[in-house]
C-alpha positions as CSV (number, residue, x, y, z in Angstrom):
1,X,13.6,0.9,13.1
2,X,13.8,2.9,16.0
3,X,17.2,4.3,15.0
4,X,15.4,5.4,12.0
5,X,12.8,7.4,13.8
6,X,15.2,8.9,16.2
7,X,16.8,10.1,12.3
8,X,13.6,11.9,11.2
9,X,12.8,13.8,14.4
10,X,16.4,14.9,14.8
11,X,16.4,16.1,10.9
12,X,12.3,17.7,11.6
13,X,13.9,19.6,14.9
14,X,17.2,20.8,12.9
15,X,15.1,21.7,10.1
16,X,12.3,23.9,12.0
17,X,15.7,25.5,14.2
18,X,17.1,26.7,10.9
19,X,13.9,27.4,8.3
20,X,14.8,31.0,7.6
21,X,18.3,29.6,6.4
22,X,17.5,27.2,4.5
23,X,14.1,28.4,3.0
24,X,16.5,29.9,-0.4
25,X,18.2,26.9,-1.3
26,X,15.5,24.4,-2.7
27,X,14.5,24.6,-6.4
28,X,14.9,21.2,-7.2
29,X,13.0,21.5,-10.7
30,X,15.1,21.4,-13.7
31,X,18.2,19.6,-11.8
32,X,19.3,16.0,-11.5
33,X,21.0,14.2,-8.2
34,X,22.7,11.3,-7.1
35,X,22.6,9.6,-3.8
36,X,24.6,7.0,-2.2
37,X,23.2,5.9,1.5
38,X,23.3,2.9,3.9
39,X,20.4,0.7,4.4
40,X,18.7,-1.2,7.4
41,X,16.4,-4.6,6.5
42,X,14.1,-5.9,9.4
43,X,13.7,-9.8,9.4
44,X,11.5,-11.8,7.3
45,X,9.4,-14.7,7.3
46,X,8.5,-16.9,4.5
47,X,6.2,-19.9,4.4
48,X,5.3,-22.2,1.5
49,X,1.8,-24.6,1.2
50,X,4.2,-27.6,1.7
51,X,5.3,-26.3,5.2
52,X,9.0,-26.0,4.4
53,X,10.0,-21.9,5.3
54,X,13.1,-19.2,5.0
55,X,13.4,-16.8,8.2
56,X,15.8,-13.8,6.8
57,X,17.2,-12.1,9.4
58,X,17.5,-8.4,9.1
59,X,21.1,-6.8,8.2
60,X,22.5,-3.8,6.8
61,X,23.7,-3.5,3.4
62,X,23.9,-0.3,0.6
63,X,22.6,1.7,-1.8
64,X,22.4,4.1,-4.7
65,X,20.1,6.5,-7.4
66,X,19.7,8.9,-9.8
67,X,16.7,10.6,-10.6
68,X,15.6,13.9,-12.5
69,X,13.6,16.7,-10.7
70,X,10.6,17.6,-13.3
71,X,10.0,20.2,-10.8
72,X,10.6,21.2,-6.6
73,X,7.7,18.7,-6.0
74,X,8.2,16.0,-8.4
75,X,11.0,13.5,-9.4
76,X,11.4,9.8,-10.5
77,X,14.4,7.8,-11.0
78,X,15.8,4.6,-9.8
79,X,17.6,2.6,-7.1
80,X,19.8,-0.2,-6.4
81,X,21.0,-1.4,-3.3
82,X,23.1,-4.9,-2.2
83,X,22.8,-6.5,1.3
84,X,23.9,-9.8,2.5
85,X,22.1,-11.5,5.3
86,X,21.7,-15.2,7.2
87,X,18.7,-17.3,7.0
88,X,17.6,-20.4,8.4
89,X,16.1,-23.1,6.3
90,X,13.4,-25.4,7.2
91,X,12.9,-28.0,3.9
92,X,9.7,-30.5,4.7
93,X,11.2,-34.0,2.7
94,X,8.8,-34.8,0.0
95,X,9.2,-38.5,0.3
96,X,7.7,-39.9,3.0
97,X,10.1,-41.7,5.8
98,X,12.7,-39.4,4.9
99,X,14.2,-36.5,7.5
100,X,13.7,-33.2,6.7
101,X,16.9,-31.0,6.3
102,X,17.5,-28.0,8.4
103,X,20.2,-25.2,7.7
104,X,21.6,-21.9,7.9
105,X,23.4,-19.9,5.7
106,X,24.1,-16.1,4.6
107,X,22.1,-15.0,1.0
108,X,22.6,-12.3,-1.1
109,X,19.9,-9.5,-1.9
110,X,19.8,-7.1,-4.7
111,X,17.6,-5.1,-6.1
112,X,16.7,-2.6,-9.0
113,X,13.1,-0.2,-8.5
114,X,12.1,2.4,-10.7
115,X,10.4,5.4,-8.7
116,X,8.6,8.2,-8.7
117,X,8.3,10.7,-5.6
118,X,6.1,13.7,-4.2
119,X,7.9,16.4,-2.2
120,X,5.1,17.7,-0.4
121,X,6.9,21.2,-0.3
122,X,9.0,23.1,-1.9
123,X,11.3,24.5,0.1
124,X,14.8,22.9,1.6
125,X,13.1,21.1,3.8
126,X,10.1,18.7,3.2
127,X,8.6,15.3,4.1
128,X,7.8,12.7,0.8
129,X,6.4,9.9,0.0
130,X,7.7,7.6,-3.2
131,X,6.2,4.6,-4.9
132,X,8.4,1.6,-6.4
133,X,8.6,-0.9,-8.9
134,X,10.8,-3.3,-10.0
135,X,12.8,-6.8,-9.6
136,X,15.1,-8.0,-6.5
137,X,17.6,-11.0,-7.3
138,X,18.3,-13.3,-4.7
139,X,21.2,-16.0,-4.3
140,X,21.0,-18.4,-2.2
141,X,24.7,-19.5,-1.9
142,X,24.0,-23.2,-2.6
143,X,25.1,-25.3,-5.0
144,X,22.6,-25.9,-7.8
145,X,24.5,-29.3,-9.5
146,X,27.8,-30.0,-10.6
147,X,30.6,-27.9,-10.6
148,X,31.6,-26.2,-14.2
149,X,35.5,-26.6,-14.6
150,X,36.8,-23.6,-17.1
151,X,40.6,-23.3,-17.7
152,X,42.7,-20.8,-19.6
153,X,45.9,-19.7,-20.2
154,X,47.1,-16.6,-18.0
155,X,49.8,-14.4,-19.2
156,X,52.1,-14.3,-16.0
157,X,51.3,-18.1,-14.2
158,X,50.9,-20.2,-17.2
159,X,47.8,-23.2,-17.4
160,X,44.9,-22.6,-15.1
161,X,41.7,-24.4,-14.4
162,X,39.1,-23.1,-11.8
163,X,35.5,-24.9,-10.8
164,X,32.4,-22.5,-11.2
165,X,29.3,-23.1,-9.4
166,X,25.8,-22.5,-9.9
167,X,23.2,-22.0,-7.0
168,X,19.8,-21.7,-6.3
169,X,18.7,-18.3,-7.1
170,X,15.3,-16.3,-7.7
171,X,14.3,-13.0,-9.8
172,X,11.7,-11.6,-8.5
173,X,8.9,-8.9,-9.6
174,X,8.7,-5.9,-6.8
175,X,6.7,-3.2,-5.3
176,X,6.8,-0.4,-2.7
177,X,6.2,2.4,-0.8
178,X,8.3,4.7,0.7
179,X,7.6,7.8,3.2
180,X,10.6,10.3,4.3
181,X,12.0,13.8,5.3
182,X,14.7,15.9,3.3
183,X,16.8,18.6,4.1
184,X,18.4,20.9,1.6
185,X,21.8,20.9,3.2
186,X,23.1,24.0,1.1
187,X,22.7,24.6,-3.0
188,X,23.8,21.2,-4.2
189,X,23.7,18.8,-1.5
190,X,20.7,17.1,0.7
191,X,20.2,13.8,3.1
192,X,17.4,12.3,3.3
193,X,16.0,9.2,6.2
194,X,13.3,7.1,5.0
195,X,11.3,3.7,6.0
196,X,10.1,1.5,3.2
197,X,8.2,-1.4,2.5
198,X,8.7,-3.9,-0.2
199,X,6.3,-6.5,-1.3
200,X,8.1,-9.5,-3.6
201,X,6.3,-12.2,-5.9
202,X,8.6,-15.1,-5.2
203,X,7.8,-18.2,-6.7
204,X,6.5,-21.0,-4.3
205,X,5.9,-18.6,-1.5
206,X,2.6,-18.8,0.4
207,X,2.4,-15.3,0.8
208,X,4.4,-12.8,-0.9
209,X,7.5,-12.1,1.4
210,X,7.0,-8.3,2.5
211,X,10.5,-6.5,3.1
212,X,10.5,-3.6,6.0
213,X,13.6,-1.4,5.6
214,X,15.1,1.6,6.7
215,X,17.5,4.0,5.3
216,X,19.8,7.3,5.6
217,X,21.2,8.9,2.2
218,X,23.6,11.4,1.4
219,X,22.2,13.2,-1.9
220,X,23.8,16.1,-4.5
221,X,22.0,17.6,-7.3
222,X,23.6,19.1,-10.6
């Protein structure tokens, strides 16, 4: 996260240096923009009434949107963004005498939030703040039963069978905040640096696990 905050005061001081520059170029209203960005998840702990737990460690991963300006100020759209990271499993046996079962292994996160956003000025350059909502998918990368055996025929090597596996996975309902700075780079395109915070209502979870996340996007608007 501190990479993240070195981001925003870097863009705040390039911004103040160059204000009379860039003070033409906002008028957002009226347009829409893409953005495609890199993303930065902090670690995660996640506890269950029966004592087993998951510890996500934090990774990087990716991201996109789309979203309509309504006008300079307001906007709402949606993101998606993919990251894979390790965690350690800690599975309490519910049979008494039996060991519990300790692991690690690398899951895969994704995610799909409407949002809505507030630039609090008008001009090229202005801090925001964005509320979320929406579903994250996770897979866990184990094997959920027996494997599925499909075959076909291929044009070019004939008779083939593969085996298909299911795993554990979970769909989650989502919500978040966001707060960030944006710079109007010139008439059509922008970057923005943001930290978030995602709340997620997984099933058998103690506590709803609570994502921290960081992340630098590169933005154009048509």
């Amino acid at each position: 996260m501190i990479r993240v905050a070195l981001i925003l005061v870097s863009m705040l001081v390039v911004a103040n240096a160059n204000a009379q520059w860039t003070s033409a170029i906002g008028k957002r209203g009226g347009h829409w923009e893409g953005t495609f960005g890199l993303k930065y998840q902090d670690s995660e702990f996640l506890g269950s009434q029966e004592g087993s737990s998951l510890k996500f460690e934090s990774d990087y991963g990716f991201m996109f949107g789309l979203a309509y300006n309504f006008s300079d100020h307001f906007s709402a759209g949606f993101d998606v963004d993919y990251l894979r990271a390790y965690y350690q499993a800690d599975l309490i046996s519910a049979t008494p005498g039996e060991p519990d079962i300790q692991f690690g292994h690398k899951g895969d996160f994704s995610s799909f939030m409407f949002n809505g956003t507030y630039n609090f000025i008008s001009g090229s350059f202005t801090p925001y703040v964005s509320a979320s909502a929406g579903w994250q998918y996770f897979d866990s990368n184990i094997i959920d039963g027996d494997p599925v055996i499909g075959c076909y025929w291929h044009p070019y090597w004939g008779y083939i069978c593969n085996d298909y596996y299911q795993t554990y996975t979970e769909t989650s309902f989502g919500y978040g905040a966001t707060a960030g700075l944006r710079w109007e780079i010139d008439s059509s395109m922008f970057i923005k640096a943001s930290v978030s915070q995602d709340w997620f209502d997984m099933s058998g979870a103690h506590s709803d696990p609570s994502f921290i996340s960081g992340a630098i996007e590169f933005g154009t608007r048509f």
